[in-house]
N, C-alpha and C positions, 0 to 999 in steps of 0.2 A: 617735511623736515628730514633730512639725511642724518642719521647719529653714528658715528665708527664708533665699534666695540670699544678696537684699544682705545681710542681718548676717553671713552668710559669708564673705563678701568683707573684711569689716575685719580677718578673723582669717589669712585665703589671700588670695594673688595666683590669680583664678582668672577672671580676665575673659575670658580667650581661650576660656574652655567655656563654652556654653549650659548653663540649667539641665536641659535635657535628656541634655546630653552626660555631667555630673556624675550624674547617675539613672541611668544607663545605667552608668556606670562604678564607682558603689557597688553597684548589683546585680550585676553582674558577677564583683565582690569577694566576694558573701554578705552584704551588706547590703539588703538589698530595699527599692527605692523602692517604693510602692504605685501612688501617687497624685503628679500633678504637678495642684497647684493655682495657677492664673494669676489671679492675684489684679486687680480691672478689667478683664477678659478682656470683650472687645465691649462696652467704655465709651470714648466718642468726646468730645470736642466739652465737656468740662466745665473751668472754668479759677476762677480764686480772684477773687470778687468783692469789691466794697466798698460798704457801705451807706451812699451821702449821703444819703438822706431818705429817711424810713420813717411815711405816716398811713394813718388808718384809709381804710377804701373809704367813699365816699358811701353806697353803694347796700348794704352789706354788711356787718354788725355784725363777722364773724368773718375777714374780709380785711384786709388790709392792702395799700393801692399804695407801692410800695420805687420810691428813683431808686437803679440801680447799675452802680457805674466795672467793667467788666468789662477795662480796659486797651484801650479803643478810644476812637475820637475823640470820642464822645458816649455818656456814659452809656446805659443802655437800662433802660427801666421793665420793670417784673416786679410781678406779684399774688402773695403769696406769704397763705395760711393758718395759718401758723404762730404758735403761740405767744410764741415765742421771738426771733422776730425783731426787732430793731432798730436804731436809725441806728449810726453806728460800727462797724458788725462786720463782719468778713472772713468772708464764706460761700464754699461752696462753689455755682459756678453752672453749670446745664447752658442751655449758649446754643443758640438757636434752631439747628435742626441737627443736632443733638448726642442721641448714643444713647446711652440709661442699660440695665442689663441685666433681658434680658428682651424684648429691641429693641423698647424704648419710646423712639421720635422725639420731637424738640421740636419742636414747632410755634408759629406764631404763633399768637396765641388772643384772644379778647375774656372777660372774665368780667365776666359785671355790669356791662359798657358801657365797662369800663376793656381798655386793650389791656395784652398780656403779651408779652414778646421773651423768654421763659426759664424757667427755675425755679428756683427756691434751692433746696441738696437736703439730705437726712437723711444717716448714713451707711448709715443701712438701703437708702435709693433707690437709694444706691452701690456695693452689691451687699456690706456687711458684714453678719453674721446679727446679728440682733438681742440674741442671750446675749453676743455680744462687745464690744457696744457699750456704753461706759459710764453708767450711772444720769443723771448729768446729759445726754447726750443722747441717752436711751430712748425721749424725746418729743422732736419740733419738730427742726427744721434743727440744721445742725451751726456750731458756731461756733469760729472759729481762734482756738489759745489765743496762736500764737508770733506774730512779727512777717514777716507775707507783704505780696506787689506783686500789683494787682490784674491781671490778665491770669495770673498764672503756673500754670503747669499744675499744679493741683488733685491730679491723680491722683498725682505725684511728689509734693506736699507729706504729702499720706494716705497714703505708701508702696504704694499700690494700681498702680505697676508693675515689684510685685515676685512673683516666683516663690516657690511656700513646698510643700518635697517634705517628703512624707510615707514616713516610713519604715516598716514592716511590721518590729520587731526581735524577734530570737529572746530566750528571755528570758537568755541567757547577755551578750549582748551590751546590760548594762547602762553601758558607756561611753561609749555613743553617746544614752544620754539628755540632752545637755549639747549646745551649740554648740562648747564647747571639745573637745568629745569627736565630734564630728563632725569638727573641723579638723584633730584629728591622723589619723582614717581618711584620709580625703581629702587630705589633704598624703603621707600614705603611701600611697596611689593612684598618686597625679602625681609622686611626689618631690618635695614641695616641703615647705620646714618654715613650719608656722604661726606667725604672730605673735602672740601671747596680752597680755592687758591684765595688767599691771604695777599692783597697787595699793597707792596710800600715802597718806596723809594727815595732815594736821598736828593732833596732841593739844593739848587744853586742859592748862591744868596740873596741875588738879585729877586726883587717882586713882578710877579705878573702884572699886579694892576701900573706898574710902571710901563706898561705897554701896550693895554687895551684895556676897556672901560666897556661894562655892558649893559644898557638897557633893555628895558621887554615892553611893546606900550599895553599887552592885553595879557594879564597872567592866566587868564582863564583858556588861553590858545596855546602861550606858551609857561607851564607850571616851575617849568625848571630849566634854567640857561648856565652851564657852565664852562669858561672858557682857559684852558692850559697851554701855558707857554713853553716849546722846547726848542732850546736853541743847540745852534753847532751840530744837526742831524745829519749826515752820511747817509746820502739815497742810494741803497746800491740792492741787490738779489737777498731775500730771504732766506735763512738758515733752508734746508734740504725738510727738514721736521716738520717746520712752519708751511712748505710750500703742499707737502703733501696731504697734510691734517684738510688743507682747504681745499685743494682738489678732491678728496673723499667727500668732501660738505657741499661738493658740485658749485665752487668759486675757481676761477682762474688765478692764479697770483700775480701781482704786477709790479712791486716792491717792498722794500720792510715798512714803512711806514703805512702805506695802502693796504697790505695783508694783515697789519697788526689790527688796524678798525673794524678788517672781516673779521680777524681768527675770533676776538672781544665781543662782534657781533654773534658770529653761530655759539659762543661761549657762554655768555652772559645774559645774549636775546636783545643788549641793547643795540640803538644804534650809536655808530659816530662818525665824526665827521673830520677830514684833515684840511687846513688850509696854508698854504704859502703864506706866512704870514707877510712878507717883504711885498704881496702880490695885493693886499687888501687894499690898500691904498690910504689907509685914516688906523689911527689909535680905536677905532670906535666898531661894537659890534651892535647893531640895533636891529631888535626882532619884532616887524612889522606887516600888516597886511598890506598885500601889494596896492598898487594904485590900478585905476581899470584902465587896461590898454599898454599899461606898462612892458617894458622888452626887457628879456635876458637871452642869454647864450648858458646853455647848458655841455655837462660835461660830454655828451653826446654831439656837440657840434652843430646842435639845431638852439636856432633861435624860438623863443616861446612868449608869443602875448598872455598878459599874465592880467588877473580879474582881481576884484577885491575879496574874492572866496579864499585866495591863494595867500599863504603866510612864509614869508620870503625874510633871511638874515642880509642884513644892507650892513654898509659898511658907514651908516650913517646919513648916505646918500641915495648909492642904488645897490639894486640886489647884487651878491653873491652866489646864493646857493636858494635854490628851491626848496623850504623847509621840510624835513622828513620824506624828500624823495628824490632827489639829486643836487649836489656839488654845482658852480659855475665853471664853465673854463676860465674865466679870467683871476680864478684864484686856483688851479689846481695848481694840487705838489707835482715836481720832474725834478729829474737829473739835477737841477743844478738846485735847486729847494735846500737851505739851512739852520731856517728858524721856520714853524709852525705853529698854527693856532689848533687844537684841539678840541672839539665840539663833542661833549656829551650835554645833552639835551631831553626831557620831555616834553612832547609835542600833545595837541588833542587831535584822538583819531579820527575825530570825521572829517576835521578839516583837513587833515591832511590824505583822506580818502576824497573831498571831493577836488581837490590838488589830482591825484595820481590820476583817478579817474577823465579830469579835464585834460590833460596833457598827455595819457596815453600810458605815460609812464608808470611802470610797477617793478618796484624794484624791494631787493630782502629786508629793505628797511623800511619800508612805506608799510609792507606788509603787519610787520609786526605793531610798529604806528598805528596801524589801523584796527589790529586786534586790542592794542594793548599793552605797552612797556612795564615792569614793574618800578614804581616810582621809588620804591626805597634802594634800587639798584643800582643807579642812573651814576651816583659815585663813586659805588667803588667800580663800578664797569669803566670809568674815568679813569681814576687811579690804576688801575691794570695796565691800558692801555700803554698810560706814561710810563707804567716800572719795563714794560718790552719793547717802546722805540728809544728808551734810555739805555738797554740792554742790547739791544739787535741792529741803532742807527748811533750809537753812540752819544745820544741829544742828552743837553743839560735840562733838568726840568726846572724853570722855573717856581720861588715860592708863591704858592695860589690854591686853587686855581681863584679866576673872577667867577663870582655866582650870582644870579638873581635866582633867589628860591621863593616860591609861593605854595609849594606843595602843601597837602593837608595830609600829615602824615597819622594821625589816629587812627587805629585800626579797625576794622570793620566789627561789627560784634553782632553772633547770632546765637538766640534761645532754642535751646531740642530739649525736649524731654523722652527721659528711657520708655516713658508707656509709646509713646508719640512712633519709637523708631519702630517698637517689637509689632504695635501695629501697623503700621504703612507697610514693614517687611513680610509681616508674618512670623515673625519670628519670637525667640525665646531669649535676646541676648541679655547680658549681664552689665552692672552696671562696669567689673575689672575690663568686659572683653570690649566696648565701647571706649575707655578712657585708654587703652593700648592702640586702637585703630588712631586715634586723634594724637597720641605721641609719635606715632609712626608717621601721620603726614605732617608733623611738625607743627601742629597747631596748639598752640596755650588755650586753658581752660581753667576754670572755677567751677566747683560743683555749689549745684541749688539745688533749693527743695525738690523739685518734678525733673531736676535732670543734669545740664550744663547750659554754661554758657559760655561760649567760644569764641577765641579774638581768632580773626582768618588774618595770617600773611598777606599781605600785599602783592606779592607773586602772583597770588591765585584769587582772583579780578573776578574769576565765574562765581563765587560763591558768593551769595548775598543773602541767602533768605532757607529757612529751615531743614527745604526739601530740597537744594544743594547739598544740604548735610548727609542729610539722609541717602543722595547717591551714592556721598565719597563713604559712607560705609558700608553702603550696600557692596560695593565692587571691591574692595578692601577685606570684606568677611567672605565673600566670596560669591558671586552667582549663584554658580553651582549649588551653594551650600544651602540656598533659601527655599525653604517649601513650598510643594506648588499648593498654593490657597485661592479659594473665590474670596472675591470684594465682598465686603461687608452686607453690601445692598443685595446681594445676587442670593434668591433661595433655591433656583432652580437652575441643574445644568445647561447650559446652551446646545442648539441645536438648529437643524433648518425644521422648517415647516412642513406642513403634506403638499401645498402647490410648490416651495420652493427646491423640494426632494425632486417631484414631479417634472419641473421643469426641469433639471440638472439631466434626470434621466430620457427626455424626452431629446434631449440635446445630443447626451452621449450616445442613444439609438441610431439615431439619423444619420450624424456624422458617418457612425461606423458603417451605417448601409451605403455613405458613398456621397449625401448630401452633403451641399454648402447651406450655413445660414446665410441670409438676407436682414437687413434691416434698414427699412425704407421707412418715409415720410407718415404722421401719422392723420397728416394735413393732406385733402385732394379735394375733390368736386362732385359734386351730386353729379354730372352729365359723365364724367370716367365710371361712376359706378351704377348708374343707371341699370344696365342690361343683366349686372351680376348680385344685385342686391336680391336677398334673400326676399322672397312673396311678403310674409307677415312683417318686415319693417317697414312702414307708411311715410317717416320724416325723416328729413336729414337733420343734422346735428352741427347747423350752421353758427360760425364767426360773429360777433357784433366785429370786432374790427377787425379783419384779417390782412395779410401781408400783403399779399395779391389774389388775384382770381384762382389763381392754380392752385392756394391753398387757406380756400373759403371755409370748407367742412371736416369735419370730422373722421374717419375713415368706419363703416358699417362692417368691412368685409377687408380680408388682406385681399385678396386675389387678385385685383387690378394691380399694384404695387409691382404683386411678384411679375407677373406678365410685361409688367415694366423693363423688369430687372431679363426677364429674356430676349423682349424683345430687341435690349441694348448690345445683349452678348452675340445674338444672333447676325444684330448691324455691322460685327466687328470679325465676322464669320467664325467664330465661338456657336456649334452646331449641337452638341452636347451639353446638357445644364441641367442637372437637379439643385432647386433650391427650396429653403424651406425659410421660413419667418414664427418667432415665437412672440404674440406680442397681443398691444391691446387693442377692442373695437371700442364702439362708442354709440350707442343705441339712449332710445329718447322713447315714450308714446306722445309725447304732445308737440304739436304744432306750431306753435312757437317755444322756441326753448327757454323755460326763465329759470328752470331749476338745473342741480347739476345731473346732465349723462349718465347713464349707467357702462362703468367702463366693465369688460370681461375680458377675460385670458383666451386666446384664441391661439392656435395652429392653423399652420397652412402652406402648401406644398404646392410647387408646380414643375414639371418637369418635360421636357422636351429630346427630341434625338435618340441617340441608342445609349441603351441601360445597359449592354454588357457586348464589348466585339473582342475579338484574338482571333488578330491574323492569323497568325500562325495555321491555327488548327482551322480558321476559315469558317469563324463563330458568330455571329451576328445578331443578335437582339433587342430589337428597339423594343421603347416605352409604348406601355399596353394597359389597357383598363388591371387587368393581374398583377401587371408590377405595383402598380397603385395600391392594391385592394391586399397583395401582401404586404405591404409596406408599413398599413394602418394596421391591419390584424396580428402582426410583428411587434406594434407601436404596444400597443392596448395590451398585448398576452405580457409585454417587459413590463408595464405597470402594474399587473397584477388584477387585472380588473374582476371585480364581485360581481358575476353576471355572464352571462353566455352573449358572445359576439353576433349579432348576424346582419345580414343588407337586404335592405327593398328596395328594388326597382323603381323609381320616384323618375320624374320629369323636373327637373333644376332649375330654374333662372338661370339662361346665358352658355347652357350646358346641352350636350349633345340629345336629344330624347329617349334612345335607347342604349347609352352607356353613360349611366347614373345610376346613384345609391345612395339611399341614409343610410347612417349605421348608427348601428344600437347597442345598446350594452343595456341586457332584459331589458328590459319595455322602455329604456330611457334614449331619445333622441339625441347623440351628441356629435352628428356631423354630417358630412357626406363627402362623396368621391365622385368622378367625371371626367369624361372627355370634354374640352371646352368648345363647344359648337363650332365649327368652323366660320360660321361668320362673323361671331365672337372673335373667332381667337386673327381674323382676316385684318381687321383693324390695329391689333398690335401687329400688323405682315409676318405673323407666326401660321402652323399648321401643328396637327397629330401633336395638343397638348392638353394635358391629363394631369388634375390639380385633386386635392383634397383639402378640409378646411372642418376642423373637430374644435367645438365650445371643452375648452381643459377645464372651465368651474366647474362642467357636469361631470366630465371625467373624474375629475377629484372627488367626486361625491361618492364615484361609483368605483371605487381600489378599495382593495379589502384594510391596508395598512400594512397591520402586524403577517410578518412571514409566518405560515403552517407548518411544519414539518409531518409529510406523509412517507410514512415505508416503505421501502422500495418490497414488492411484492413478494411475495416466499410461492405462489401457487402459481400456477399454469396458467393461459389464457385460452380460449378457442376463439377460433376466425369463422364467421358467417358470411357469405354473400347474398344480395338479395338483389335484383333485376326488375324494374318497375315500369310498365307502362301507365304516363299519365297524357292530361290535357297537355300543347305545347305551352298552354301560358303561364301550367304553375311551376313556380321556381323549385331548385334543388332546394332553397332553404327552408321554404315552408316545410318539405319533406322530410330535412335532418332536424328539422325543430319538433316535426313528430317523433320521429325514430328516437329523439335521444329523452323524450319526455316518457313514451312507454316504455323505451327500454331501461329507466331504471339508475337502481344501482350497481346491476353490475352491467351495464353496456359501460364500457370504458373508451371507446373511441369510433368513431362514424368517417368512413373516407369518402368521397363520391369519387370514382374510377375509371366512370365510361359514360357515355353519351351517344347515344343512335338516333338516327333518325333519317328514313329511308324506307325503301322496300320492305316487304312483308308488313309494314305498319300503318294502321290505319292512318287517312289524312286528319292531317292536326294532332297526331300523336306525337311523344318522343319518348324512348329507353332511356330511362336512367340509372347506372348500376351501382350500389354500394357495397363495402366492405365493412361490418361491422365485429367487434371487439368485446369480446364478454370476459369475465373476471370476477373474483373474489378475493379480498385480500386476507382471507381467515379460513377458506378450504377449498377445496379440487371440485370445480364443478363436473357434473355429469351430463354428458347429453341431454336428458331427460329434464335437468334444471334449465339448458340452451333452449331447447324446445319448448317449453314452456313459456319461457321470456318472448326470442323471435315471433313466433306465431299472434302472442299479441301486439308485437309490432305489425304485422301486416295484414292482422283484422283492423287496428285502428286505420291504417294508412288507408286501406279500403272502404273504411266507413266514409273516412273526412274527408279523402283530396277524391274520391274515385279510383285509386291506383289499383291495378291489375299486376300479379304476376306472370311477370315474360315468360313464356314457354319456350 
């Protein structure tokens, strides 16, 4: 819905707000402005000319040199191209100076030897779109129809310094398709009551029903048929006012009679409808559903087989007009039109939605049809109509109009009580500050024991039942103004969980290392995961009816999936790929399965290619059992894990033999890492891929939760190195797993540094050298304290693994 400020203003006192301030103050309410369109927005310098002389250019067959009064002391000459132009007419002039949009400057100019001070402009130059503009000036400049002063501002005669907000309406709020229905939101915004047009007009004495006769055969399709007789109408161009109010409303104009049915429609919200009455063909207007297969010619020029869903106004015989969504040609108003039938009508909106819908057609009146008319409207939106082609075509109104009414006009009636609001809101209102919301949206009331009860306007169709009520005063006292409260039911604040934390952060780690997630099937095949299935699971977790073969089982293990998922990028020569999957397995002990799986949270990671290259600098490094083995001890340190990290050397299912690991967090098993066997990884036609795969229920068991805060140190630290010859089979971790058990409390960090193995060393040996970290967060240690500590680190070492100091 397009609404202009100014025509707002004739219906509100609303001058003290911008139209900014009024969009801001309907959305705020639950109206959504979308769009503020500033209609002549960076248009300077244009004023209303007058054409004293107008000949052809010497030099020029397709020019013309114009003398024209722009309201200054001396006309000023202008070369204007136009068709249209000629002596007598009030243009619109852009004077030297002067910015049209698109910041197109006027300059002085020679054309063809003749000099120019300006341009005479189109309404399209003037920034209207061309479907707005009316067929007489689609081509060639524009010409004033009404009586203007040459100098006056141009852009105020065009209505183009006016603001026209666009509303964004839910479809419930079908009462805001109208101006008038904009005036009562917005006067019940501000408190202010809208002033509405009053329509009357003076009847001929002749009787309508002397002239047409109406039937309805189903009231329940059509509630309300009214038909107005004006005779003696004068078809010719609409007042200058009229043309532009609709062009802001994004309608075209196309005559006074045809613009008066729009201007009534964006006005009022109703539809109507005009008819040649000379064109009907019978005395008779009869509102029936079509027959199946039946043919009409629509105002569009297309013929349209018409069904028995469709409710079609017949002239007794065959259709006219396609109810509540397009006119017939064989009864449109033209040029020579002098008597008219006038169609204000309620329709039912579905069927005139499964009309619009069947035929394609959607048009400003079907729409509202379909949201909704207000039925108490429907006459004086009638009456309006006739008091402005009586006014604007000169037509006699006949006395009438003919009516078949069916309408159920009692109004709707709903129960609120004051406890009722302050609880759903939370609030504390009163019983004065509720009976002022409900005067402000114009709603009559009665007060009762527990509260009101409220008759709803017919206008406002959305409201039927309590907690309708309860919105319109929710947004009326204000949003904003409601405290923030929990539901009744709720004793405890919301939040995520330990696995659903877990997860979030498991996600946002990876990412950030550079991983993609995956999220693949959780359906595959006992024979795909054969090779990778963990030792200790025995059965699969097979389908009673599955889809197909390919997805019989259950998935035990991500890792085939992701493998999947490389092998596909790699097909596509996509050579690089880290991806990772957060998701569920599906484990069983029994051999047949009759109960339910045990589903667990699993991670699992596979990765191929190079982990980090720059040309530039000529950088190169591919994926390696370490990128892996940081990537998890990265994973584990972000979650906080209660327990000290370390890896065993393990032989894997489907995994290379000497690059594998479990990994631990203290003594608890929650995963492993791997190179994927080559033979393994040969069957998906991968190579050099290196996966990991951590059980998150154990992980989650093993996070401490709650954040520590520890101080950042006040004392010094000292650095020890120590130098180890051991067996080549026992790992660095057994080693740091000693170091950091006798060293205590104050050994604060264990580096391992260096690695030999070679010459001067016995066979089967290897040098391992560490860096370790001593501290106290409460005083200066001494040598004597270091020594003391270290020394029983490398009597223990020596006791347990054998370790020698390297000399």
């Amino acid at each position: 819905m397009l609404v202009s400020y100014n025509w707002l203003t004739e219906y509100l006192h609303i001058d003290d707000y911008t139209p900014a301030d009024i969009a801001e103050k309907l959305t705020r309410s639950g109206v959504e402005v979308d769009i503020l369109h500033k209609l002549g927005e960076g248009i300077e310098g244009v004023v209303v000319g007058y054409v004293l002389e107008c000949e052809k250019h010497p030099d020029a067959d397709k020019l013309n040199v114009c003398k024209v009064d722009i309201g200054e002391e001396e006309p000023v000459q202008i070369v204007c191209g136009a068709k249209n132009v000629g002596q007598g007419q009030h243009v619109a002039v852009a004077k030297v100076g002067a910015i049209l949009p698109g910041d197109f400057k006027i300059k002085k100019a020679k054309l063809r030897g003749q000099a120019s001070h300006g341009m005479i402009c189109s309404l399209q130059e003037l920034g209207i779109e061309a479907k707005f503009v009316s067929k007489a000036y689609a081509t060639g400049i524009f010409v004033f129809p009404n009586d203007v002063k040459p100098g006056q501002d141009a852009l105020e005669q065009l209505n183009l310094n006016d603001t026209v907000l666009e509303l964004d309406l839910t479809p419930n709020r079908a009462d805001c398709l109208s101006m008038i229905g904009v005036a009562y939101e917005v006067g019940a915004i501000l408190d202010r009551e809208p002033k509405l047009p009053q329509p009357s007009v003076h009847t001929a004495q002749e009787l309508a029903s002397d002239y047409i006769g109406v039937s309805v055969d189903d009231k329940d399709d059509t509630p309300f048929y009214g038909a107005t007789i004006i005779k003696n109408v004068k078809i010719k161009e609409s007042p200058l006012w009229l043309q532009t109010r609709l062009m802001a409303a994004g309608i075209r104009p196309i005559n006074n009679v045809v613009d008066v049915t729009n201007y009534v429609l964006i006005e009022y919200g109703q539809p109507l409808h005009a008819f040649d009455y000379d064109l009907i063909g019978s005395k008779t207007i009869r509102v029936r559903r079509a027959h199946d297969e039946e043919q009409m010619v629509t105002l569009d020029d297309q013929e349209r087989t018409l069904t028995s869903d469709h409710l079609v106004i017949t002239n007794g015989e065959k259709p006219i007009a396609l109810a509540g969504v397009m006119g017939g040609a064989d009864s449109e108003v033209h040029n020579g039109t002098t008597t008219i039938l006038l169609e204000a009508a309620v329709f039912n909106g579905s069927v005139i939605r499964q009309a619009s819908k069947h035929t394609g057609l959607r048009s400003d009146a079907s729409t509202r049809y379909e949201k909704g008319v207000d039925p108490a409207r429907v006459k004086k939106a009638g009456l309006r109509a006739a008091q402005l082609i009586a006014e604007l075509a000169d037509g006699d109104v006949l006395e009438g109009p003919v009516e078949v009414d069916g309408r159920d006009e009692s109004p709707a009636k709903v129960e609120l009580s004051l406890e009722r609001v302050n609880r759903k809101l939370g609030t504390d209102l009163t019983t004065t500050t509720v009976e002022g919301i409900f005067h402000r949206l114009g709603f009559s009331f009665t007060k009762t024991a527990k509260g009101f009860n409220v008759e709803i306007p017919s206008r406002r169709q959305d409201i039927s039942i309590d907690v309708d009520l309860l919105e319109e005063i929710a947004r009326l006292y204000g949003y904003d103004n409601i405290p923030t409260t929990l539901p009744d039911s709720v004793t405890t604040p919301g939040g995520l969980t330990k696995k659903q934390t877990i997860k979030r952060k498991s996600r946002r780690y990876l990412e950030s290392a550079g991983m993609n997630e995956a999220v693949t099937y959780a359906l595959t095949t006992a024979k795909k995961e054969s090779n990778l299935r963990p030792s200790w699971i025995k059965h699969d977790v097979s389908l009673a009816l599955p889809m197909s073969e390919d997805r019989s089982t259950l998935r035990t293990t991500l890792i085939p999936h992701l493998l999947d998922a490389l092998s596909h990028n790699k097909n596509r020569n996509v050579q690089d790929v880290a991806l990772f999957e957060l998701s569920s397995v599906f484990h069983t002990v029994e051999e047949t399965v009759t109960t339910q799986p045990n589903e667990k949270l699993h991670l699992a990671g596979a990765i191929m290619g190079m982990w980090h290259e720059h040309q530039w600098q000529q950088e190169r490094k591919p994926v390696d059992f370490y990128v892996v083995k940081g990537l998890v001890e990265g994973l584990i340190e972000e979650l906080d894990a209660d327990g000290e990290i370390t890896f065993e050397q393990e032989e894997i299912a489907g995994m290379h033999p000497g690059r594998g690991a479990r990994v631990l967090v203290g003594k608890t098993d929650i995963g492993y890492l791997a190179q994927v066997h080559p033979a393994t990884a040969k069957e998906w036609s991968l190579k050099n891929v290196y996966v990991f795969e951590l059980n998150m229920d154990r992980l989650a068991d093993q996070t401490k939760g709650d954040v520590r805060y520890e101080p950042i140190p006040r004392f010094p630290s000292m650095d020890r190195d120590i130098a180890l010859v051991v067996d080549e089979k026992i790992s660095s971790g057994k080693l740091e797993a000693v170091i950091r058990y006798e060293g205590g409390r104050l050994l604060k960090g264990v580096k391992l540094f260096d690695l030999y193995e070679g010459e001067n060393l016995e066979e089967g040996k290897k040098s391992l050298a560490f860096s370790l970290k001593y501290q106290d967060p409460e005083r200066t240690l001494t040598d004597e304290d270091v020594s003391k500590v270290h020394n029983r680190v490398v009597e223990k070492l020596e006791a347990e693994l054998g370790a020698t100091l390297r000399s």
